[in-house]
N, C-alpha and C positions, 0 to 999 in steps of 0.2 A: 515863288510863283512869278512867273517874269510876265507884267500886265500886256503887254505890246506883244503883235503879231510875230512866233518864231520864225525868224527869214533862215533859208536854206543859204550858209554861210560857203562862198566861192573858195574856194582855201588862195587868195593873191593877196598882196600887201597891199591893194587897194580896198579889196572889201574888208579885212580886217580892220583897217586903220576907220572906217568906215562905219562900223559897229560896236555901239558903246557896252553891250551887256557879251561877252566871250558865249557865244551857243556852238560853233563847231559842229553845225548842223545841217546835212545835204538830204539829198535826195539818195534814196538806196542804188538805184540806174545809174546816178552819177558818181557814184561813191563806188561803185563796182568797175565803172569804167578807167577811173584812175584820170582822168580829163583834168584837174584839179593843181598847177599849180601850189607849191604846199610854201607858206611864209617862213622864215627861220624863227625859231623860239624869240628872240630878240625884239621881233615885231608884234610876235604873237602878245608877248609878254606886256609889252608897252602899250598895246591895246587893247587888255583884259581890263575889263571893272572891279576895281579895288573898293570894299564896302570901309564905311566908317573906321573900323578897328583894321583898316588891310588886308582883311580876307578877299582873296579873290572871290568870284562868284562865277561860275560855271551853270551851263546847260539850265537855265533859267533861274534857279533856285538852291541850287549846293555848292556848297562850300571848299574851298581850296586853300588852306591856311599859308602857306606857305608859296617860296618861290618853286621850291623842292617839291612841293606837292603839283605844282601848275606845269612843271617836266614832265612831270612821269605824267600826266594826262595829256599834254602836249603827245608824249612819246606813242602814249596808247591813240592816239586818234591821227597819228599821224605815218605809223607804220607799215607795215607789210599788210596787216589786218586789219586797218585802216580803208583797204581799197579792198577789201574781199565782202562778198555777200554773206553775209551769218547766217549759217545753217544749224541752230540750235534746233532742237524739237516744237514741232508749235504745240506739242504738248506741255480776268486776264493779268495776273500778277506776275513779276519775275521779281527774282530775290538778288541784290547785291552779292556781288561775289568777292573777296579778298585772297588774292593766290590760289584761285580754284575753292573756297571755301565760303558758306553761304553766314552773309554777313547778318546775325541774326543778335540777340540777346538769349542769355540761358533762361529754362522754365520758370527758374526763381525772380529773374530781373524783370521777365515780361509780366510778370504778375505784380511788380513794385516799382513803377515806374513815374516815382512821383516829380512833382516839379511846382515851380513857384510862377508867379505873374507879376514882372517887375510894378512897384507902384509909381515909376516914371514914367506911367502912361498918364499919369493925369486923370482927366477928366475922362476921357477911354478906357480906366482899368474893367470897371463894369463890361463893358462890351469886348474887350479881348478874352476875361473870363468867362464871359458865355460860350464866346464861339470856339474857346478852348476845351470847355462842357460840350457841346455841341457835339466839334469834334473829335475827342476822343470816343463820346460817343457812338459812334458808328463804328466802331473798332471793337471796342467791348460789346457791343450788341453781334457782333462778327464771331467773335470767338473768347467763351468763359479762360481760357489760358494770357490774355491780355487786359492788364487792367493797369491804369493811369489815375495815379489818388493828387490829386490840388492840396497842395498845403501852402493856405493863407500865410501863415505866423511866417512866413518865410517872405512875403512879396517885400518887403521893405529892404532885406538883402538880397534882393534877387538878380545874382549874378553867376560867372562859370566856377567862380572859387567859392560857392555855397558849398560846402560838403553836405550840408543836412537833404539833400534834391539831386535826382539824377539830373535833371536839366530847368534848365530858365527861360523862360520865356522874353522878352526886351524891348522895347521900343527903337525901332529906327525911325530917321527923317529921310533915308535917299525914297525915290520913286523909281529906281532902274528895277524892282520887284515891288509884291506885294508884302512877301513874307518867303525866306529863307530858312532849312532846317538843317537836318546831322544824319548821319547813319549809328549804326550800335558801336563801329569800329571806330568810332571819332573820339581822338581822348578825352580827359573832362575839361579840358579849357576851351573845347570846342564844342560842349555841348550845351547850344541854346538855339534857339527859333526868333530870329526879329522878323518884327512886324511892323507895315505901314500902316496905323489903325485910322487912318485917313481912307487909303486906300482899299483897306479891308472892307470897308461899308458902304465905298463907292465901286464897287465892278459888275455891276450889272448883273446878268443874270448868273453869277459862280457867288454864290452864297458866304457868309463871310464863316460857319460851320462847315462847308464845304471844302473851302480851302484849307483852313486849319486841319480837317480831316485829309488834305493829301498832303500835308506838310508830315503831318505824324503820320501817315504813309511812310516817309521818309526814314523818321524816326524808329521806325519799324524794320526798315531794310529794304524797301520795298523801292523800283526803280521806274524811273517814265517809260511805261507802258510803250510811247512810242519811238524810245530806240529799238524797236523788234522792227525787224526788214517788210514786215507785213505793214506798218504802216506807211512803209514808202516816202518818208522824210522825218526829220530831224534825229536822226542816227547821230548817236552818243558815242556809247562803244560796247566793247562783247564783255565786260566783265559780269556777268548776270547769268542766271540757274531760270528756266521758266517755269512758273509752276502748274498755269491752267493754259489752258488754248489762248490766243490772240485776243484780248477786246476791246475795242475802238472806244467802248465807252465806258472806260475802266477811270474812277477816281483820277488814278494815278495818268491818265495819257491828256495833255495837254488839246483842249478843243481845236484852236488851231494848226497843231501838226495833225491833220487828217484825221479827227476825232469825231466820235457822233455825237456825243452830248456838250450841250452846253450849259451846263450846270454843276459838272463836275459830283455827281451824284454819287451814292455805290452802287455795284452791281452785284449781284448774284454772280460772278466771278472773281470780282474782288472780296466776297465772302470767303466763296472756296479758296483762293490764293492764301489768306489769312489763318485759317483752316488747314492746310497743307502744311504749312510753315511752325505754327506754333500748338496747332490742335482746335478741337471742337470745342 
């Protein structure tokens, strides 16, 4: 969750060089017009935010392991489709897609989706396991075919090469987000969620349950709401299936790019979208 306001990203080697967190984020009008100067990867690259372990960090909050992976997103946001206006159906969830394929967990995975709370939060583990309770809860409350089980006995190794945990929870110190997650397609050394638990408890009005719950949005497959051309800035890219109608104030659409809430709530569409995807 990237705490600072998403600026509609110029595509010039001034504004890139300019912006420490990589969002690749315009306006839909301008992004259709093709106005945009486009950087060569080389600059792009040099001016992406590298987290603690190297992961790139993208479009506020996801992850880019690789250089190899920060191309092909590069390639994707910067192509022919790039400057087009997405006419996907506005028939508020949209599901990640991987080569046309909705990037989901099978029946059985989304029902067993446990994970651990690293204990190098310190003196914060208490308070990231709640609002990991929290948030998952809202999800399970969404739909009985998702369910997310905490297993303690594991917080003491809680890392990506746990085998016993789909995923880890972790502690960062940078402040370029609050908390970063994974998609289902993400292999397991990629799957973890760091968190600023500083930061977690300081953002105002976006709850620190709130957040976690659109991080494991993420973890679910589920994409920012406002790369849809309806919200008219911070356009990501097309790799995304929609699943209910457009809504501004859907968990998953960041309040700043043209968002109506400020709390990062759920809605009765991000039910339905959950619902849609994995069942009732």
């Amino acid at each position: 969750m990237h705490r600072n306001r998403v600026r509609a990203l110029a595509l010039v080697t001034s504004a890139v060089t300019a912006v420490t967190v990589t969002a690749l984020t315009v306006t839909a009008t301008s992004a259709s017009a093709g106005d945009f100067p486009v950087p060569t990867f080389q600059e792009f690259a040099s001016s992406s935010f590298q987290d603690e372990d190297l992961t790139y960090i993208v479009n506020g909050d996801e992850p880019a392991y690789n250089v190899g992976d920060l191309r092909v997103l590069y390639d994707q946001m910067t192509g022919a489709e790039r400057y087009a206006v997405h006419h996907a159906p506005t028939d508020g969830l949209i599901v990640n897609t991987v080569r046309g394929v909705d990037d989901k967990w099978t029946a059985s995975q989304a029902l067993n989706l446990t994970y651990c709370v690293s204990t190098k939060f310190g003196t914060n583990h208490a308070k990231v396991v709640t609002a990991m309770a929290t948030g998952t809860g809202l999800w399970e409350a969404a739909s009985t075919k998702v369910n997310f089980t905490y297993v303690p006995s594991q917080d003491g190794a809680c890392t990506t090469r746990n085998s016993s945990i789909v995923f880890s929870v972790e502690p960062t110190t940078t402040t370029q987000y609050i908390a970063r997650a994974f998609f289902p397609s993400t292999s397991k050394r990629g799957r973890n969620i760091l968190v600023n638990a500083t930061s977690l408890y300081n953002s105002g009005s976006w709850t620190p349950g709130n957040i976690m719950g659109h991080e494991l949005g993420h973890v679910l497959g589920f994409r920012h709401e406002h790369t849809r051309p309806e919200a008219g800035t911070c356009f990501e890219d097309n790799n995304w299936r929609p699943l209910t109608p457009y809504d501004s104030a859907s968990i998953m659409h960041y309040p700043q790019c043209n968002g109506t809430s400020n709390d990062l709530s759920m809605t009765a569409s991000d039910i339905a979208g959950v619902r849609a995807l994995y069942g009732n």
